[in-house]
LUMKEDREN-198499 format. One line per 4 residues: number of its first residue (from 1); their letters; for each residue x, y, z of N, C-alpha, C. Coordinates in pm, 1 decimal. Example, Ala and Ser with C-alpha at 12.3 -4.5 7.8 and 13.67 -1.06 7.14 Angstrom:
2
1) as) 1319.0,-569.0,780.0,1230.0,-450.0,780.0,1320.0,-330.0,780.0 ~ 1285.0,-225.0,708.0,1367.0,-106.0,714.0,1290.0,3.0,787.0
***
This chain:
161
1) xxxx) 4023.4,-2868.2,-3860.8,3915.5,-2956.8,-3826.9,3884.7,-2939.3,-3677.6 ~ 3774.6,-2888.8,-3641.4,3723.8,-2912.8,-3540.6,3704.6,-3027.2,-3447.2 ~ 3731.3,-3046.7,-3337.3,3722.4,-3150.8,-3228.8,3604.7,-3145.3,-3151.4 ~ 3551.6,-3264.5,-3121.3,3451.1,-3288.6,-2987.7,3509.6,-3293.7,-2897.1
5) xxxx) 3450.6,-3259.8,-2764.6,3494.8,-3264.0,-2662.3,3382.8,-3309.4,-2574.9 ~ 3381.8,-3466.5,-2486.2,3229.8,-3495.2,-2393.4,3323.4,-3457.8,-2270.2 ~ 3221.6,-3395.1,-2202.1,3262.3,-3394.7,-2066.8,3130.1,-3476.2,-1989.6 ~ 3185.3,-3522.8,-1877.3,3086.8,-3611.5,-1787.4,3129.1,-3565.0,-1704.7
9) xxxx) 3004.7,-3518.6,-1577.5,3015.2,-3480.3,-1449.7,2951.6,-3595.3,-1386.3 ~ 2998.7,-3638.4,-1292.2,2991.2,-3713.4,-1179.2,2863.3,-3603.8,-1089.7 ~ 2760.2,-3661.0,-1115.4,2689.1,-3573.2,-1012.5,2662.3,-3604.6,-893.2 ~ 2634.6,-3748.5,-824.3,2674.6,-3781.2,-681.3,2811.1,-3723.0,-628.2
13) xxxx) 2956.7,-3717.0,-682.2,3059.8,-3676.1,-651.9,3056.4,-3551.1,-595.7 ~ 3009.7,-3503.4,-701.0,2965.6,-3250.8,-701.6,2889.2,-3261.6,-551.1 ~ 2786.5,-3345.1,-568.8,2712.5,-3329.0,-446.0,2776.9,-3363.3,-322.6 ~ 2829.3,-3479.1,-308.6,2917.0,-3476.9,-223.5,3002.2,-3371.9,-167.3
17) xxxx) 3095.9,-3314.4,-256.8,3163.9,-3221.7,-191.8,3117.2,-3106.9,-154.6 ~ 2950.7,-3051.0,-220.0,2910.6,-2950.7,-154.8,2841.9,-2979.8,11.3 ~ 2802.8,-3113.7,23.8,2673.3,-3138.4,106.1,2804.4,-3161.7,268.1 ~ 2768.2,-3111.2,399.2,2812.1,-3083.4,468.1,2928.3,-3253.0,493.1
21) xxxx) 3066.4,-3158.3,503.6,3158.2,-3243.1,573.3,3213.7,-3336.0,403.8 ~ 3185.6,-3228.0,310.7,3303.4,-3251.9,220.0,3367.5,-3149.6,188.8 ~ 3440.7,-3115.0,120.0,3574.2,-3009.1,81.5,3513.0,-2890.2,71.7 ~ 3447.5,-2902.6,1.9,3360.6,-2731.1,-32.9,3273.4,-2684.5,106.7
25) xxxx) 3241.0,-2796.3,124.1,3123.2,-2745.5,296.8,3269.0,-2683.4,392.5 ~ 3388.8,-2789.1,390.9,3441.4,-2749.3,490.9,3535.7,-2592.6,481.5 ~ 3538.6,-2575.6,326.9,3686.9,-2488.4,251.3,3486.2,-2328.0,312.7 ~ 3377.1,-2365.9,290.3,3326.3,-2250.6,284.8,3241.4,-2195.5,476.9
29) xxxx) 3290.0,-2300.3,606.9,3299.8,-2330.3,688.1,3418.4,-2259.8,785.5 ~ 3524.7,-2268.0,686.1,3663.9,-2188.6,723.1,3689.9,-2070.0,730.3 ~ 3563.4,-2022.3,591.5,3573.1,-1881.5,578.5,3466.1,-1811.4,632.0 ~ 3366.8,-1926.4,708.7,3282.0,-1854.4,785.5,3328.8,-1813.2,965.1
33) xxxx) 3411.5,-1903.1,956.0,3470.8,-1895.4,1129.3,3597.9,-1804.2,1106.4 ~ 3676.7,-1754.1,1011.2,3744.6,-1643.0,958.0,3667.4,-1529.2,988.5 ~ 3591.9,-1520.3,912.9,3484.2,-1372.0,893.8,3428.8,-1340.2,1012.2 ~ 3419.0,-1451.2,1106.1,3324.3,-1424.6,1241.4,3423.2,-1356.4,1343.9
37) xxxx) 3563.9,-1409.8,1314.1,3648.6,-1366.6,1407.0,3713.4,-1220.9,1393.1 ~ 3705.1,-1192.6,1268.3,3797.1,-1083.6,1225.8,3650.1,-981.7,1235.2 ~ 3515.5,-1037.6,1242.9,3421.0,-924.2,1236.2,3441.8,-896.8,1414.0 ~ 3446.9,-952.8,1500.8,3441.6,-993.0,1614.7,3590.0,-878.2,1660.7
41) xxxx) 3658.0,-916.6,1606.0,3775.9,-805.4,1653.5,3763.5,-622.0,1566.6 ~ 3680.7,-652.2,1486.2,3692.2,-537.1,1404.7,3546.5,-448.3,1475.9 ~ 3440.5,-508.6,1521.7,3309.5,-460.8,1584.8,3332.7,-378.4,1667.3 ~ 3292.7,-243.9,1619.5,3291.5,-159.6,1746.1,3167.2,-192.5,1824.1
45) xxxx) 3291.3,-91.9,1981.9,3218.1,-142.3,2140.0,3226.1,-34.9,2179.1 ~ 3082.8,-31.8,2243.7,3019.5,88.1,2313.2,2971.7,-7.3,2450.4 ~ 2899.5,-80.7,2439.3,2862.0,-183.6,2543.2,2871.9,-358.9,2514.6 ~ 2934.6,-358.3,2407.7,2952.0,-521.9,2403.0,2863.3,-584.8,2332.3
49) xxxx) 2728.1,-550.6,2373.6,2641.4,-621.1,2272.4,2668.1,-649.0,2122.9 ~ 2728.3,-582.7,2033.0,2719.8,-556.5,1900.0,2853.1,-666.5,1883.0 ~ 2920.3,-696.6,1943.8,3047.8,-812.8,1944.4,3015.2,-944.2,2008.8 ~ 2943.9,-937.6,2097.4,2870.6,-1055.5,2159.9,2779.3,-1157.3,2020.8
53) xxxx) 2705.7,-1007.0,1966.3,2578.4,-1094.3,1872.9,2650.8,-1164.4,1760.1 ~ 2765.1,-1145.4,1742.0,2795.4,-1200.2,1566.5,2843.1,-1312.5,1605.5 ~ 2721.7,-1386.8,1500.0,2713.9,-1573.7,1529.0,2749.6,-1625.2,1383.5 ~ 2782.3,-1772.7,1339.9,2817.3,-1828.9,1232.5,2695.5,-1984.8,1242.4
57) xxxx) 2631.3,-1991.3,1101.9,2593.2,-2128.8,1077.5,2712.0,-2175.2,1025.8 ~ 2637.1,-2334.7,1035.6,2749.0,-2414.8,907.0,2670.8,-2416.5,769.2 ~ 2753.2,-2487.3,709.8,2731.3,-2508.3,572.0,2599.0,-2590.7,530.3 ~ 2516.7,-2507.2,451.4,2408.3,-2604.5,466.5,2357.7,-2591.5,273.4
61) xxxx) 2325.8,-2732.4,243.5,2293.0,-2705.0,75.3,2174.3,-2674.8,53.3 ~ 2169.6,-2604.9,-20.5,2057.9,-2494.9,-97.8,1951.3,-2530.1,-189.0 ~ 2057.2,-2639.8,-269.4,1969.9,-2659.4,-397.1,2102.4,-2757.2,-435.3 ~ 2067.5,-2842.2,-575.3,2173.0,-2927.6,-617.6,2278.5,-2888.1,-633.3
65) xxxx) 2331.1,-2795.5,-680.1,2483.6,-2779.4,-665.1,2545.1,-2617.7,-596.2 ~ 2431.7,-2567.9,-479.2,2472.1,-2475.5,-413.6,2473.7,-2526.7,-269.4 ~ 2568.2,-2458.2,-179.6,2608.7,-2436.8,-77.1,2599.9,-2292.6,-11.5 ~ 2574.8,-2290.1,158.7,2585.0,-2146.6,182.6,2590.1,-2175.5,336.3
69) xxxx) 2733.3,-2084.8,379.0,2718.0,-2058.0,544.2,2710.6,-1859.8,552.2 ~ 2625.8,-1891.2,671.5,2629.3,-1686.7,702.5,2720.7,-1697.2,830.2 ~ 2722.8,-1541.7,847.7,2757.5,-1483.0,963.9,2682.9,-1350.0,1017.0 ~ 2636.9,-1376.3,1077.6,2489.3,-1228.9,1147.9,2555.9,-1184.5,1279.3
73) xxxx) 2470.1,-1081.0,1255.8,2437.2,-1058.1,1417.7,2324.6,-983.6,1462.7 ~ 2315.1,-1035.8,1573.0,2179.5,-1051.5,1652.8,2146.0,-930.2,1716.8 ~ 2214.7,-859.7,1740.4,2223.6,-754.1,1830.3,2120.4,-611.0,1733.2 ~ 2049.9,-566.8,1795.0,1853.5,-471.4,1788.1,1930.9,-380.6,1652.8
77) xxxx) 2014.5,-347.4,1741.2,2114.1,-204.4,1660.0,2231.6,-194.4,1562.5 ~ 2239.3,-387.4,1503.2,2366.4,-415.7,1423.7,2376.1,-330.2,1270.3 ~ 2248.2,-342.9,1250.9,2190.0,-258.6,1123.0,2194.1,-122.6,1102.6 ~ 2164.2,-44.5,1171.0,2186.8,92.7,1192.0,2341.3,126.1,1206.7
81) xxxx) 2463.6,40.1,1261.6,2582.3,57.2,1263.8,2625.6,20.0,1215.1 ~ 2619.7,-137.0,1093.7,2630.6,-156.4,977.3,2651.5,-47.7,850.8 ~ 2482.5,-20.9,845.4,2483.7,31.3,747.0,2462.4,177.0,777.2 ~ 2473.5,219.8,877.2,2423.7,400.6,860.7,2287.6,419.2,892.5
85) xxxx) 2263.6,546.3,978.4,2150.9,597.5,926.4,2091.7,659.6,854.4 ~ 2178.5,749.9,793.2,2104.0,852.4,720.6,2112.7,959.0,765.6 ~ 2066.9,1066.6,674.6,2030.8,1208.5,763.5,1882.3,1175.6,821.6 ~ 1882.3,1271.0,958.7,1761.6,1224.2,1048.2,1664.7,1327.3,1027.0
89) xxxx) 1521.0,1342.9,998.6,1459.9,1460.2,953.7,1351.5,1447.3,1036.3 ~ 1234.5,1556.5,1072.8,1153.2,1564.2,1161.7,1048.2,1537.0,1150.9 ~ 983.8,1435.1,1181.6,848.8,1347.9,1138.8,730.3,1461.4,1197.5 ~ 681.3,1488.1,1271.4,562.4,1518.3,1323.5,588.7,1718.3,1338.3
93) xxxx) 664.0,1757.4,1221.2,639.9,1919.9,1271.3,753.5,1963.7,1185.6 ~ 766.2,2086.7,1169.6,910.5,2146.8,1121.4,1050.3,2094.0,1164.6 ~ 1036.2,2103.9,1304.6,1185.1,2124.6,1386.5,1208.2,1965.0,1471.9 ~ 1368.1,1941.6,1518.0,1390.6,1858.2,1591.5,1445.2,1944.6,1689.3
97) xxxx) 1401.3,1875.6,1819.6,1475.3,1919.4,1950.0,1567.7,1833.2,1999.5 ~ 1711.4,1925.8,1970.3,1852.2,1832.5,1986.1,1909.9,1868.0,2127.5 ~ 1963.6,1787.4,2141.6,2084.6,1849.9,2253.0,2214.2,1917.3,2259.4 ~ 2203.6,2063.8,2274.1,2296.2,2118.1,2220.8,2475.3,2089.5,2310.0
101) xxxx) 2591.5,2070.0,2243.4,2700.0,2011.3,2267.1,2715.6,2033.1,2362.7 ~ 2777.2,2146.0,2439.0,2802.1,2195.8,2557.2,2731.0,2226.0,2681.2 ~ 2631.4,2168.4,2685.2,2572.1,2170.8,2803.0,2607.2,2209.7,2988.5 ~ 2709.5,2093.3,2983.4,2765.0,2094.6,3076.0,2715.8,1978.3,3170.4
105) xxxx) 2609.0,1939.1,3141.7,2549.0,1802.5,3155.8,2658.9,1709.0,3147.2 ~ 2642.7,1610.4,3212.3,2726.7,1478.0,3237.4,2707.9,1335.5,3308.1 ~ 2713.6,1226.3,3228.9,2633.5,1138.0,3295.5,2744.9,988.6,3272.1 ~ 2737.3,934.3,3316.6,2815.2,801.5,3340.2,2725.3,681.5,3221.6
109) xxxx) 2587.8,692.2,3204.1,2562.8,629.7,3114.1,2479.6,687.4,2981.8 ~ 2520.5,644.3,2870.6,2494.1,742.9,2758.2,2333.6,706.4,2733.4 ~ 2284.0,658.9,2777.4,2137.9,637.1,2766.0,2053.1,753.2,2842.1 ~ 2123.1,793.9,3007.2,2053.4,874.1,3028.0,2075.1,1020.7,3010.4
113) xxxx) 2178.8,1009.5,2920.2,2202.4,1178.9,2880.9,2062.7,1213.0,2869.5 ~ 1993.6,1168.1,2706.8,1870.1,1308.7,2715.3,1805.8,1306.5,2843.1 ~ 1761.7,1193.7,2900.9,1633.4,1233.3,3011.4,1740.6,1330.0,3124.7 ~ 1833.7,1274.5,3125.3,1914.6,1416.5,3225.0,1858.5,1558.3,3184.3
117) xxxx) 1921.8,1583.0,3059.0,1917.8,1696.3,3002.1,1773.9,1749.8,2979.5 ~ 1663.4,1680.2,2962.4,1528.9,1682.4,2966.3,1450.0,1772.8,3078.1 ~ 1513.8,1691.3,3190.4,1455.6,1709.3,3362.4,1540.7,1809.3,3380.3 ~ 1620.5,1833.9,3354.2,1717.1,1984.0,3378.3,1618.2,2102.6,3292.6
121) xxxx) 1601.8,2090.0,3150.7,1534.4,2158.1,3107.9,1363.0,2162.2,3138.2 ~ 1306.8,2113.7,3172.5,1186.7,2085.7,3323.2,1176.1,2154.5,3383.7 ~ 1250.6,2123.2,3475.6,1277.0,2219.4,3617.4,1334.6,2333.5,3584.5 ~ 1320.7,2407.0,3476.3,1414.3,2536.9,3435.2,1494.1,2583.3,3400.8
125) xxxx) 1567.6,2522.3,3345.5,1658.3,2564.3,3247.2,1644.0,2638.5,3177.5 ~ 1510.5,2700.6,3101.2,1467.5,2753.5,3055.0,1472.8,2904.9,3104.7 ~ 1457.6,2936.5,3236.6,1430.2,3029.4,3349.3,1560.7,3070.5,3352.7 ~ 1661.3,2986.7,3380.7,1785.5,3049.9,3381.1,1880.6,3086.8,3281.9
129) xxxx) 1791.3,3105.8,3181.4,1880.0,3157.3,3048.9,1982.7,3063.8,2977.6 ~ 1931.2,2920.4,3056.2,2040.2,2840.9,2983.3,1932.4,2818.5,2836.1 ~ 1986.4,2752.0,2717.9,1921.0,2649.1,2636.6,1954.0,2568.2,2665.8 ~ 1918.3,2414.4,2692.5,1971.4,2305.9,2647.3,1931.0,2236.2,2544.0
133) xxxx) 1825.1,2277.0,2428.7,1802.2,2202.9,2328.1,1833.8,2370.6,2212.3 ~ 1815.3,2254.2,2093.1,1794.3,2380.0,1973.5,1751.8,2327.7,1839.0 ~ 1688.5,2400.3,1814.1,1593.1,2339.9,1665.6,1673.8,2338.3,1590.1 ~ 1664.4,2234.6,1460.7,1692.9,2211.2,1356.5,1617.5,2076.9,1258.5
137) xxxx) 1595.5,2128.1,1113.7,1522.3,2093.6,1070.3,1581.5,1946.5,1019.4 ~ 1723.1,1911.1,1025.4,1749.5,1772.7,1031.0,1916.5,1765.5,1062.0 ~ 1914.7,1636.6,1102.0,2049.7,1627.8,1179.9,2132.6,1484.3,1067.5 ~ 2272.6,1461.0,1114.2,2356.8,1421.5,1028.0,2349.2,1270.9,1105.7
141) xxxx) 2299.1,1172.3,1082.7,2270.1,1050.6,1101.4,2410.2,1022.4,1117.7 ~ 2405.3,802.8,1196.8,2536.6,780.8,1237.6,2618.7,724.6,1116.5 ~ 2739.0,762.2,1053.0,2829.2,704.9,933.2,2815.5,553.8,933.4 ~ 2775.8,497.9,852.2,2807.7,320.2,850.5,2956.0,304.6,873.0
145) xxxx) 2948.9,176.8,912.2,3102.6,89.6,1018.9,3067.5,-33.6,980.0 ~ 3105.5,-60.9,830.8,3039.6,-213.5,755.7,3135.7,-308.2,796.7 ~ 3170.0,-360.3,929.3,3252.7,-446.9,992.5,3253.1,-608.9,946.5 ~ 3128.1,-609.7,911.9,3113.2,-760.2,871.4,3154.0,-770.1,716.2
149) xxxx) 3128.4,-673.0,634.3,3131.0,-672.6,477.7,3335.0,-653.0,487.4 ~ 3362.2,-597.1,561.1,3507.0,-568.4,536.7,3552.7,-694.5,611.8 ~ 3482.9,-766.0,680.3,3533.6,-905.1,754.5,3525.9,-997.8,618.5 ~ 3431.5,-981.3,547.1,3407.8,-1093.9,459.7,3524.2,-1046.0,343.5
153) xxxx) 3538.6,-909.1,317.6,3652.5,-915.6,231.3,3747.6,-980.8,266.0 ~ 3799.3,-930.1,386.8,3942.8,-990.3,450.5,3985.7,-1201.0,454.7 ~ 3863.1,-1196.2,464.4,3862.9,-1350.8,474.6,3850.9,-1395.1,344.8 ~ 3790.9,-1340.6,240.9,3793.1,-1367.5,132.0,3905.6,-1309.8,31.5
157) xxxx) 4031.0,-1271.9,74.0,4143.8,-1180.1,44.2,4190.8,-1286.8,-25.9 ~ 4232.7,-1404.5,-44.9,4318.8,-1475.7,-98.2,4261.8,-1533.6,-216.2 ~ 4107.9,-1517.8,-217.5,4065.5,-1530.7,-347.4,4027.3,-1394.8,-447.0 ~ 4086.9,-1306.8,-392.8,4042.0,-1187.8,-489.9,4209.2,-1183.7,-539.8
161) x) 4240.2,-1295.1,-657.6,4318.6,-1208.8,-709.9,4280.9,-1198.9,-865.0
***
């Protein structure tokens, strides 16, 4: 013989614990200031920016029985080192003009490598049998470094079993 079974949900209660500064706001709050920290130590640094930008909301409700906190970051270039670029291919012509490895060029800040290498090749470089660039029809974009997605695993480690 088959049994009934009523269940009753308390729906002021549910709401409660999702809506900020009950158990669920605070248990999904914990794992946002987790994820921020471990993305924060795990972020690669070239100049800081990309560790500076990763910020956390709180818990804010969605809809009746959802909840949601993020963790971003702000920083122009988080996306491209996130997720990768890609292979890089040549918009306006056949060829890209790269900078070839060995130059001998050297600069204290990595921004002005090309225009170094540029104004060197300018003023002649060309003349003196150096190259400093060399065609190719596409180059090997930067590998993704998914710091935040492996932050959110890590923080979320104790529920993946």
């Amino acid at each position: 013989m088959a049994r009934r079974v009523r269940v009753r949900v308390n729906e002021r209660q549910v709401t409660y614990y999702i809506a900020p500064g009950g158990e669920v706001a605070a248990e999904l709050d914990k794992i946002a200031r987790n994820t921020k920290a471990i993305a924060q130590m795990n972020a690669p640094v070239r100049t800081g920016t990309l560790k500076k930008g990763i910020q956390m909301n709180t818990t804010k409700t969605t809809g009746p029985y959802t909840g949601h906190s993020m963790v971003t970051s702000s920083a122009r270039h988080s996306m491209w080192v996130h997720d990768g670029t890609g292979t890089i291919t040549a918009k306006n012509g056949p060829f890209l003009l790269v900078p070839k490895r060995n130059t001998g060029v050297h600069t204290t800040r990595l921004a002005d490598a090309g225009t170094v290498l540029f104004k060197e090749w300018e003023a002649g470089g060309k003349k003196r049998g150096t190259r400093l660039f060399t065609r190719r029809q596409s180059v090997s974009g930067q590998r993704a470094q998914p710091f935040l997605k492996q932050a959110l695993e890590t923080a979320m480690g104790r529920w993946a079993l």
